[in-house]
FIRO-411423 format. One record per residue (C-alpha): residue number from 1; residue in one letter; x, y, z. Coordinates in nm, 2 decimals, padded with zeros to 4 digits. Layout:
<atoms>
- titor, vose, xx, yy, zz
- NUM, a, X, Y, Z
...
</atoms>
This chain:
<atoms>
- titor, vose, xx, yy, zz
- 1, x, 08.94, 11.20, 08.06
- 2, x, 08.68, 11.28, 08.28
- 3, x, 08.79, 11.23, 08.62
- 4, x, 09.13, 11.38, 08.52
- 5, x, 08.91, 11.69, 08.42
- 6, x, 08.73, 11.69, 08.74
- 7, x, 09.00, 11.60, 08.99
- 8, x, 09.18, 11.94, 08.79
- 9, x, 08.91, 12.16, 08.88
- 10, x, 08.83, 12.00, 09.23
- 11, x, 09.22, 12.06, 09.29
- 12, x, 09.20, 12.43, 09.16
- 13, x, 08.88, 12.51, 09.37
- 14, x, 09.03, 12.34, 09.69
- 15, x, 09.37, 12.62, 09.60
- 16, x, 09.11, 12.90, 09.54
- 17, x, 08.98, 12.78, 09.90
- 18, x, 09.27, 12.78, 10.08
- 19, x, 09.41, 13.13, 09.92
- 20, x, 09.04, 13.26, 10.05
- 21, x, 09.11, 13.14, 10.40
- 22, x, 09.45, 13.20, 10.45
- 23, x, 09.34, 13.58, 10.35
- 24, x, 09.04, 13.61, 10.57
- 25, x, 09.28, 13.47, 10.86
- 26, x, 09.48, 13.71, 10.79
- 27, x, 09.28, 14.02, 10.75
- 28, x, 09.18, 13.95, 11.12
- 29, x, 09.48, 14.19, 11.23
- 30, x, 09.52, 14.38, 10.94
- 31, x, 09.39, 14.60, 10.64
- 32, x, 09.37, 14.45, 10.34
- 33, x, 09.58, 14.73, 10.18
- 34, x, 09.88, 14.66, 10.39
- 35, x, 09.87, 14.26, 10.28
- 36, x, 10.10, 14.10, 10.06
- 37, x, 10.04, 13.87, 09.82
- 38, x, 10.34, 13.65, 09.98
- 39, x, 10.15, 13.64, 10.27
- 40, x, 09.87, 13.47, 10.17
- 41, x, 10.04, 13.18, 09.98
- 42, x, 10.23, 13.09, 10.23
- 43, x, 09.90, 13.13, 10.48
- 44, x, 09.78, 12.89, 10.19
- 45, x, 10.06, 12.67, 10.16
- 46, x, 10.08, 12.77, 09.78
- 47, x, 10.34, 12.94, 09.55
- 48, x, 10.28, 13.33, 09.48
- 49, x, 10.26, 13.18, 09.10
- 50, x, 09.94, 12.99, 09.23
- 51, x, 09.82, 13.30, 09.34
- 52, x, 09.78, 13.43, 09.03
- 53, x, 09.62, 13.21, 08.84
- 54, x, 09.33, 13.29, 09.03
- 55, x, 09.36, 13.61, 09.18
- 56, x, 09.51, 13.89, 08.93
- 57, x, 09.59, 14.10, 09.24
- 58, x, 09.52, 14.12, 09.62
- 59, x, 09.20, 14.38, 09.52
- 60, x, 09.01, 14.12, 09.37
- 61, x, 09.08, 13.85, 09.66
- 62, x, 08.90, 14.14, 09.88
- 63, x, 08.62, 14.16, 09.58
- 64, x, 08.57, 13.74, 09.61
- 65, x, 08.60, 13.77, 09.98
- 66, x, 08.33, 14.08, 10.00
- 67, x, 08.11, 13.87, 09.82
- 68, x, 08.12, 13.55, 10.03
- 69, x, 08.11, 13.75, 10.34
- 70, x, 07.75, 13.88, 10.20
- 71, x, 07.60, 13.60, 10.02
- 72, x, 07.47, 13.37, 10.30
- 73, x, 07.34, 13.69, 10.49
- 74, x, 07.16, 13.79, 10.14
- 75, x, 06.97, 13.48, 10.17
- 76, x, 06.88, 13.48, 10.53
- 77, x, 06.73, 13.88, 10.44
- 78, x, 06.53, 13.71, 10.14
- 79, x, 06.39, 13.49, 10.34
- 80, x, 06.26, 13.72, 10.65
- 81, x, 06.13, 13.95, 10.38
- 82, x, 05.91, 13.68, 10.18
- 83, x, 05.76, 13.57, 10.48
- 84, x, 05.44, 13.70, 10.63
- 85, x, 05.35, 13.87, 10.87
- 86, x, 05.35, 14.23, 11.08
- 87, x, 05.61, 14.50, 11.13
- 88, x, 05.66, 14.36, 11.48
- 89, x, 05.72, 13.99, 11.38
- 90, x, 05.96, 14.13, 11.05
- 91, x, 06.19, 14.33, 11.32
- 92, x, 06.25, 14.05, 11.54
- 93, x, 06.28, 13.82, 11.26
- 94, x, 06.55, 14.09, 11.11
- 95, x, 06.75, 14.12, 11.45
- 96, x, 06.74, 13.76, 11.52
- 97, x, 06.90, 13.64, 11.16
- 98, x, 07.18, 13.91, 11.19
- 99, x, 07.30, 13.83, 11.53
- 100, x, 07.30, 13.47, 11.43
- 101, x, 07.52, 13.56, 11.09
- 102, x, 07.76, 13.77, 11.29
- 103, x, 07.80, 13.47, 11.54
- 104, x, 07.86, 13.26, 11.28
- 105, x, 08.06, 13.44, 11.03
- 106, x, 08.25, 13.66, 11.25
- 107, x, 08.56, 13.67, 11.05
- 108, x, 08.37, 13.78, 10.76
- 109, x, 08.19, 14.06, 10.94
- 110, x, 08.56, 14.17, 11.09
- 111, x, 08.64, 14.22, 10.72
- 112, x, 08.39, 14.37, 10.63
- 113, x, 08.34, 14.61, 10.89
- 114, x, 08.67, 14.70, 10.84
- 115, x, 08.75, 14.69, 10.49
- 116, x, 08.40, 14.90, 10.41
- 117, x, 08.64, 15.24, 10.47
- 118, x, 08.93, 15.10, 10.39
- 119, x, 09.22, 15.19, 10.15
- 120, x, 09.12, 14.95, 09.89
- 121, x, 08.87, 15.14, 09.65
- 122, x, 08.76, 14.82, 09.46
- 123, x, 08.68, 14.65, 09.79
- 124, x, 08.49, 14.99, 09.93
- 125, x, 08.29, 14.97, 09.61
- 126, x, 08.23, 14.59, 09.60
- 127, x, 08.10, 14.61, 09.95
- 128, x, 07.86, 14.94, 09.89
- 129, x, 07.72, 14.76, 09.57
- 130, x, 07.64, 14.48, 09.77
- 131, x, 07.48, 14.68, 10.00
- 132, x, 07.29, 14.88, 09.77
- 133, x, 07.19, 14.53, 09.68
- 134, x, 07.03, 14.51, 09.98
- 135, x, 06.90, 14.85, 09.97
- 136, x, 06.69, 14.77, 09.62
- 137, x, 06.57, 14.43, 09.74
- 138, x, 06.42, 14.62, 10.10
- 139, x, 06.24, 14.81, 09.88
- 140, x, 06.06, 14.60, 09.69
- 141, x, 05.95, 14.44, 09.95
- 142, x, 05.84, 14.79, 10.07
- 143, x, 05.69, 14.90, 09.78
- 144, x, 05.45, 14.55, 09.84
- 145, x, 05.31, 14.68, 10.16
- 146, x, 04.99, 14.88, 10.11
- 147, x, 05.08, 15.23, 10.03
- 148, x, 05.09, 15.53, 10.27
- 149, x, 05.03, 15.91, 10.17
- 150, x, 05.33, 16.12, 10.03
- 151, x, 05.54, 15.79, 09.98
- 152, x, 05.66, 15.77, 09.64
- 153, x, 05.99, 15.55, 09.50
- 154, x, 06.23, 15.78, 09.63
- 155, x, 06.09, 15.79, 09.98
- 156, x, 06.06, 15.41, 09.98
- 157, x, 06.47, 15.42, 09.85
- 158, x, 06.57, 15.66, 10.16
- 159, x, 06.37, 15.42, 10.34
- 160, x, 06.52, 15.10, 10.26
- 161, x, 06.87, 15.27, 10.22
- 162, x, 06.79, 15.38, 10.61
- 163, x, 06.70, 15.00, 10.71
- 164, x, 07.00, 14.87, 10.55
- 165, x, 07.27, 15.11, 10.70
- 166, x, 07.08, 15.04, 11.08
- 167, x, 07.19, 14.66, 10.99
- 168, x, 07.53, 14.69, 10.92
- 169, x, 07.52, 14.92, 11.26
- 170, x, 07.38, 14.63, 11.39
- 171, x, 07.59, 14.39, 11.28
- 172, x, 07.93, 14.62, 11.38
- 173, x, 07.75, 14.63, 11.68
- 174, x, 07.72, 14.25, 11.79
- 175, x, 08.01, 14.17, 11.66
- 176, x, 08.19, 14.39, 11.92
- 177, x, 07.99, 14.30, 12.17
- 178, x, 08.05, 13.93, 12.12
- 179, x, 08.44, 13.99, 12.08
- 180, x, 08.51, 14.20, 12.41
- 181, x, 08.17, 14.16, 12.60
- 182, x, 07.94, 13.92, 12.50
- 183, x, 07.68, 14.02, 12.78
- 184, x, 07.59, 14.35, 12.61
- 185, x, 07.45, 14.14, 12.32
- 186, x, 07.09, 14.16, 12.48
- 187, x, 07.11, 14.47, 12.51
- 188, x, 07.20, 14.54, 12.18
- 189, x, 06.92, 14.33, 12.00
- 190, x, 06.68, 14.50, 12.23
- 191, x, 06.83, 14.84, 12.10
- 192, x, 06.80, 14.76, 11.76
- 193, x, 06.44, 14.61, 11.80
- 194, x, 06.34, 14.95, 11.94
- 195, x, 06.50, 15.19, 11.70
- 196, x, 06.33, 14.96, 11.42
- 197, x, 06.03, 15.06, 11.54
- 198, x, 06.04, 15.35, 11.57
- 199, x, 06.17, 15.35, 11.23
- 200, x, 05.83, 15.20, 11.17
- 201, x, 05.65, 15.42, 11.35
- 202, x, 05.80, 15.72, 11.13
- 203, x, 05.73, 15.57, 10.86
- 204, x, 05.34, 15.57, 10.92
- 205, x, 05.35, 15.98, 10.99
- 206, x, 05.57, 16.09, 10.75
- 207, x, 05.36, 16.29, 10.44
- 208, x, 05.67, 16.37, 10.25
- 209, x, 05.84, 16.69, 10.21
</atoms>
């Protein structure tokens, strides 16, 4: 009863898989709010009745998809935040973990670059919840950094908030550049190292309003 048990639910997460893939393939030349659900099952080799037992609509395919995009790139944050060291060392580390995500998950960056003003409100929401995700976890990381005059937990928020949208900048950024020009990627990190720091750098002379 067992293995029948869990050859069913390896069977229903390999059909979960494959409607996941066959959207993210898709979604590479097109909005998600112009995508049918017939589409995707037969991207996925599945009946649009298979669709649905996992999926109630297309909305909450973009949700799943919106959070796997993120999740791998949530870890690789965590981890250059926990560990120590300067400013200097924390920007480079930052740069160097995003351009590597965006090489490696560029479909899921094209997404979600693109779906993050999209058409599709529960996808727009999903995607600025998980970034204020991001936001709260930069700050507490922040906030463990020995304090500077005039910042309190709203400055810290505008802070981190400020840090995460240069990121996803970031990230639109490489992923351009690797698509059409993949020798502007250089540049780009060198960019975003120096407007980091001077993000920095305003940080340590700003007193507040």
């Amino acid at each position: 009863m067992s293995h029948t048990v869990g050859a069913r639910q390896a069977q229903k997460q390999q059909s979960r898989r494959a409607l996941m893939d066959a959207g993210l393939h898709l979604l590479a030349e097109q909005n998600l709010a112009g995508l049918g659900v017939r589409e995707v099952t037969r991207g996925a080799g599945l009946s649009p009745a298979a669709f649905y037992r996992h999926f109630p609509d297309l909305a909450s395919l973009g949700v799943a998809l919106v959070e796997e995009s993120l999740a791998s790139l949530h870890v690789m944050i965590r981890s250059v935040l926990a560990e120590a060291g300067g400013a200097e060392e924390l920007i480079d580390r930052a740069v160097t973990v995003i351009e590597r995500h965006v090489r490696e998950h560029r479909a899921h960056m094209r997404f979600l670059t693109r779906e993050r003003h999209g058409g599709v409100r529960q996808v727009r929401e999903a995607i600025e919840a998980e970034l204020g995700g991001f936001a709260s976890e930069v700050g507490e990381a922040l906030a463990l950094q020995p304090p500077l005059p005039g910042w309190g937990a709203e400055e810290l928020r505008m802070l981190a908030e400020l840090y995460v949208d240069h990121m996803v900048s970031m990230a639109a950024a490489f992923l351009e550049a690797l698509e059409s020009d993949p020798g502007r990627v250089e540049r780009i990190a060198a960019t975003a190292r120096m407007q980091l720091r001077l993000i920095s750098i305003g940080r340590r002379h700003w007193h507040g309003s």
